[in-house]
C-alpha positions as CSV (number, residue, x, y, z in Angstrom):
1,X,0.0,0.0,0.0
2,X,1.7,3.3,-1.4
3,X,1.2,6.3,0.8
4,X,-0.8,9.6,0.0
5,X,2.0,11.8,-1.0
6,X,3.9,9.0,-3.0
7,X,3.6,11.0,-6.3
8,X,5.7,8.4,-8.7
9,X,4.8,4.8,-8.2
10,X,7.0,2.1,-9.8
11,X,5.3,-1.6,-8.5
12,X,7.2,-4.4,-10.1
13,X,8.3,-3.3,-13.1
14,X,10.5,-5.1,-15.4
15,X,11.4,-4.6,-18.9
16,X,13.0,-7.2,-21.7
17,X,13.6,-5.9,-24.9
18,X,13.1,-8.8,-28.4
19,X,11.7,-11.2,-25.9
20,X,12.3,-14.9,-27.3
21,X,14.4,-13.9,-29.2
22,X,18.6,-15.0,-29.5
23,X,19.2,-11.0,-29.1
24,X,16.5,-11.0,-25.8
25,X,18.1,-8.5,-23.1
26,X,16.3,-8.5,-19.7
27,X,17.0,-4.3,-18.9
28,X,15.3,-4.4,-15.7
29,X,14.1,-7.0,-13.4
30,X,10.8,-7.0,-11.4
31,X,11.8,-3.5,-9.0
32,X,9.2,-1.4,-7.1
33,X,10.2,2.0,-5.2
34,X,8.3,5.6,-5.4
35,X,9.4,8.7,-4.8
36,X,7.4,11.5,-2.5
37,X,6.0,14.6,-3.6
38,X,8.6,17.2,-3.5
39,X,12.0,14.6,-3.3
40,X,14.5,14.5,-5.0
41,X,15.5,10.6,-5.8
42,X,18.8,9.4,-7.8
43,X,19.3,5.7,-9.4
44,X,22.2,4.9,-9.0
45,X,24.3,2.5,-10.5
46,X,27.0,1.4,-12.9
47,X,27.1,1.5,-16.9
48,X,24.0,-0.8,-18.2
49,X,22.0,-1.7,-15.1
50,X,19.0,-0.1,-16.8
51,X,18.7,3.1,-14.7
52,X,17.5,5.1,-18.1
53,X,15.6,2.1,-19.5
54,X,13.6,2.9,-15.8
55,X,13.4,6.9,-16.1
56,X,12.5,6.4,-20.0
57,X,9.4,4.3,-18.5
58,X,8.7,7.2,-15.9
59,X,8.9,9.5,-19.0
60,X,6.2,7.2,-20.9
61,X,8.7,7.0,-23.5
62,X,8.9,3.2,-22.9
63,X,6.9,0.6,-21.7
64,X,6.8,-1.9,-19.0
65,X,6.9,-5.3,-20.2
66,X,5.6,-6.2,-16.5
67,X,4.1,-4.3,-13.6
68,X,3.1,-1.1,-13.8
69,X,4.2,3.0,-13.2
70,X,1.3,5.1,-11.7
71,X,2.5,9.2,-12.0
72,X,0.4,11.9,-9.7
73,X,-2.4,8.8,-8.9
74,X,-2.5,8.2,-12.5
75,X,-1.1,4.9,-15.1
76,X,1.5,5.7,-17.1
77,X,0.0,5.2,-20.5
78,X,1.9,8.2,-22.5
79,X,4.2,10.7,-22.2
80,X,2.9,13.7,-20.1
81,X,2.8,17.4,-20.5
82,X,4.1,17.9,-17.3
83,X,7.4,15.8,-17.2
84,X,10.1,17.8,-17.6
85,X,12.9,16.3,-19.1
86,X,16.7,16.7,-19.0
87,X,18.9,14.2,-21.7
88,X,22.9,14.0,-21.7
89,X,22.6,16.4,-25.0
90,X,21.0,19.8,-24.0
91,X,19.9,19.1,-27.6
92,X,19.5,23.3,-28.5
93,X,18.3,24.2,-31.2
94,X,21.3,25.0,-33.4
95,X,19.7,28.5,-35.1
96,X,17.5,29.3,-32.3
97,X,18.8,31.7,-29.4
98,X,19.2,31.0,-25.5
99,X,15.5,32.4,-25.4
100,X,14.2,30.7,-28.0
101,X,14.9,27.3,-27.0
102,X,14.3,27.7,-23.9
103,X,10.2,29.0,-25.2
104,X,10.3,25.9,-27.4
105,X,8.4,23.4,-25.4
106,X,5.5,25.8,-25.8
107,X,5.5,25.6,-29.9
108,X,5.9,21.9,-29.6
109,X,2.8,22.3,-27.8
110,X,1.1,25.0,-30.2
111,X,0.6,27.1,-26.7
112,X,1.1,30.8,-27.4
113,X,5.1,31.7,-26.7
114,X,4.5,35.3,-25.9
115,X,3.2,35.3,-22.2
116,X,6.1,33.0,-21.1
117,X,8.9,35.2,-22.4
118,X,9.1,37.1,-19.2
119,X,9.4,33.8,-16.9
120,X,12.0,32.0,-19.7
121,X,14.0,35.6,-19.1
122,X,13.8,35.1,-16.0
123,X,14.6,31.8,-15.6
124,X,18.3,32.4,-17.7
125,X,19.3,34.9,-15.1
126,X,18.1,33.0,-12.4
127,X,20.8,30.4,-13.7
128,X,24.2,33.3,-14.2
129,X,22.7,33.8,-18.0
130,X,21.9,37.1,-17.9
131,X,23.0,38.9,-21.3
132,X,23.4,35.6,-23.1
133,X,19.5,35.1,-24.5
134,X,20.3,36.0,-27.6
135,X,23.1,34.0,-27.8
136,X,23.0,30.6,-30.2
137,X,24.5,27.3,-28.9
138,X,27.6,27.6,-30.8
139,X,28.2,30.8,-28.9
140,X,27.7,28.7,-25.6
141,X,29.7,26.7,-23.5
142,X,29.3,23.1,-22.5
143,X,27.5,24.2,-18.8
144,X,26.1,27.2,-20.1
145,X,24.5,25.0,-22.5
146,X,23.2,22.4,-20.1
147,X,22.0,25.6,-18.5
148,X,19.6,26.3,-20.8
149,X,18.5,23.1,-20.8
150,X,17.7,23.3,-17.1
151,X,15.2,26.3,-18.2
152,X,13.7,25.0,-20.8
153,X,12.5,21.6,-18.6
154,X,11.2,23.9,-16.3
155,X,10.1,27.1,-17.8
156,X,6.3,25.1,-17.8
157,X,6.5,24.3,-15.0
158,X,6.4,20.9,-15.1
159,X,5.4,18.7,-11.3
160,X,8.1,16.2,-12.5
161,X,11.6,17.0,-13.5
162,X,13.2,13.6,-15.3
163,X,17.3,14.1,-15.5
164,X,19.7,11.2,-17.5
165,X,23.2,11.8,-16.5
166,X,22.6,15.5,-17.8
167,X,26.1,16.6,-16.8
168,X,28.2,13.5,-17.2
169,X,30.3,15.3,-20.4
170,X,31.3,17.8,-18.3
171,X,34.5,18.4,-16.9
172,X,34.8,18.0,-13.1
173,X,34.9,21.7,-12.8
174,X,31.9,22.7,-14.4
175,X,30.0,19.6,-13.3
176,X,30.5,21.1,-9.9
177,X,29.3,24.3,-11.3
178,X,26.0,22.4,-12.3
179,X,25.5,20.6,-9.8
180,X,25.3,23.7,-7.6
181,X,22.8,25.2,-10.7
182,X,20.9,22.4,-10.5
183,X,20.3,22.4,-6.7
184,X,19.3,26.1,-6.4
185,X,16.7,25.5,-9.2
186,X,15.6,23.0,-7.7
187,X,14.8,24.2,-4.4
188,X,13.5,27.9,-5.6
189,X,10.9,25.4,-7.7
190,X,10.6,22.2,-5.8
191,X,9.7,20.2,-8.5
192,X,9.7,16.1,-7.5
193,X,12.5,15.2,-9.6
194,X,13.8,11.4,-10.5
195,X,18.1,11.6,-11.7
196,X,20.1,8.9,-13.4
197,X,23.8,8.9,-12.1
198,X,26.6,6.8,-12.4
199,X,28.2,9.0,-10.2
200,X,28.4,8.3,-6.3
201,X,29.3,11.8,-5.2
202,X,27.2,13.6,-7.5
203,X,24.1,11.0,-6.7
204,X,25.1,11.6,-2.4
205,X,25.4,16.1,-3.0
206,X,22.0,16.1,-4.7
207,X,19.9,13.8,-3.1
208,X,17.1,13.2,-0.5
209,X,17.5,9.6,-1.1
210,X,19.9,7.5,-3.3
211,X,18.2,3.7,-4.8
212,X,20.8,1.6,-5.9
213,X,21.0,-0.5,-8.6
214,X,22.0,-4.0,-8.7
215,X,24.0,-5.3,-12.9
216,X,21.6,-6.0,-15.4
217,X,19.0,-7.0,-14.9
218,X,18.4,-4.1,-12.7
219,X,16.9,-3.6,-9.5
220,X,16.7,-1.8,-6.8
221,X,19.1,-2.9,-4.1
222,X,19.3,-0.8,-1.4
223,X,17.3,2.7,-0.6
224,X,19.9,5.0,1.2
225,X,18.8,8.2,2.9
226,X,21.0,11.3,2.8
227,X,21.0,13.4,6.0
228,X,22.2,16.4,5.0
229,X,20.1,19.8,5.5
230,X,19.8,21.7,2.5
231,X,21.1,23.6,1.1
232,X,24.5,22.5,0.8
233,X,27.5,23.7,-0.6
234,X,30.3,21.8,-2.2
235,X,32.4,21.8,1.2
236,X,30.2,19.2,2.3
237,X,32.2,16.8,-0.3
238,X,34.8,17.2,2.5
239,X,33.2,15.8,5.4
240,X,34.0,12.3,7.1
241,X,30.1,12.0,6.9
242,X,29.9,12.7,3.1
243,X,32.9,10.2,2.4
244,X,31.4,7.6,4.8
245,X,28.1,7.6,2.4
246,X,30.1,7.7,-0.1
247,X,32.0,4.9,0.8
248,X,29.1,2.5,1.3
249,X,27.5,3.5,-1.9
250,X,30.4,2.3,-3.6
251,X,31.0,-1.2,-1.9
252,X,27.6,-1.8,-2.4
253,X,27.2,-1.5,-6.5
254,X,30.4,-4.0,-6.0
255,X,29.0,-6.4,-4.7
């Protein structure tokens, strides 16, 4: 029995890909875990355990093969208008500006652009992009391009923001950077959010909770809490606390 402010529901799902077939691959194997109204849960686990297989099924860009994925009380039958949705690309708009792409969810949608141009100016300062919406991608760095993507996934304000390893071609420097981004946005909005990690301190800054993942087939293993008031600062990284998460995280997707 799920409780009332369980707002993503995932009750033995498991996903195989050419079933019967020589090329069959079983992605994920029967898991169930949900995530609260408001958290902020990572999967965590290494190369190929099906942690994106599981947030593309969130998305309603794939299907269970078994069990099902409720969303806000409701079956996941189709991708939703409010999912936001974050991809290793930013995936810009090459001729479009900063602005532009960022208002783009809203002609995908054939919603009127001009009473959102305000809140997508808004949201580019809000992330150190101020004087750089009318700048195109190629004018854009790597973060500051991620950047935009953040806006854009939430300029509709969407009640679920979906994130796949959005910031693993970054360097270590800027990934930093993002992750800092990333956490400020996310508490000014509070959006439930669902991120795909393959990395342990990355998955432990960000978190309320951290679900890891077993090798393919995947499954959730373990659901480890992070204690940690918010919001945090990258010094935190240095604390015996941190490393002693850290530390457990790591011998358990070893064994």
């Amino acid at each position: 029995m799920t409780a009332a402010s369980d707002y993503v529901v995932i009750d033995r799902v498991a996903k195989t890909y050419n079933p019967g077939s020589r090329q069959q691959v079983d992605a994920v194997t029967a898991t169930s875990f949900s995530v609260k109204a408001g958290e902020f849960v990572t999967l965590l686990g290494p190369s190929g355990c099906g942690k994106s297989t599981l947030l593309m099924m969130v998305a309603g860009l794939d299907t269970p093969s078994t069990g099902t994925i409720n969303v806000a009380g409701q079956p996941m039958a189709a991708p939703r208008a409010e999912t936001g949705i974050m991809f290793q690309d930013p995936t810009l708009l090459p001729w479009k500006s900063a602005l532009e792409n960022v208002l783009f969810p809203f002609r995908a949608m054939n919603r009127p652009v001009a009473p959102f141009e305000g809140r997508a100016a808004q949201l580019l300062d809000q992330v150190g992009l101020a004087g750089f919406h009318d700048h195109k991608p190629r004018q854009l760095s790597g973060g500051m391009r991620q950047r935009v993507a953040i806006c854009r996934a939430l300029v509709y304000e969407p009640d679920l923001l979906l994130m796949d390893e959005p910031f693993s071609a970054l360097d270590a420097i800027t990934r930093d950077e993002m992750n800092l981004v990333l956490m400020k946005m996310w508490h000014d909005h509070r959006r439930t959010a669902l991120f795909v990690t393959h990395s342990i301190r990355e998955a432990v800054f960000l978190s309320d909770r951290v679900l890891v993942m077993s090798p393919r087939p995947g499954r959730v293993v373990e659901d480890v809490a992070i204690p940690f008031d918010r919001p945090r600062t990258l010094e935190i990284g240095e604390t015996a606390e941190f490393n002693r998460i850290c530390a457990h995280l790591r011998n358990r997707i070893s064994h």
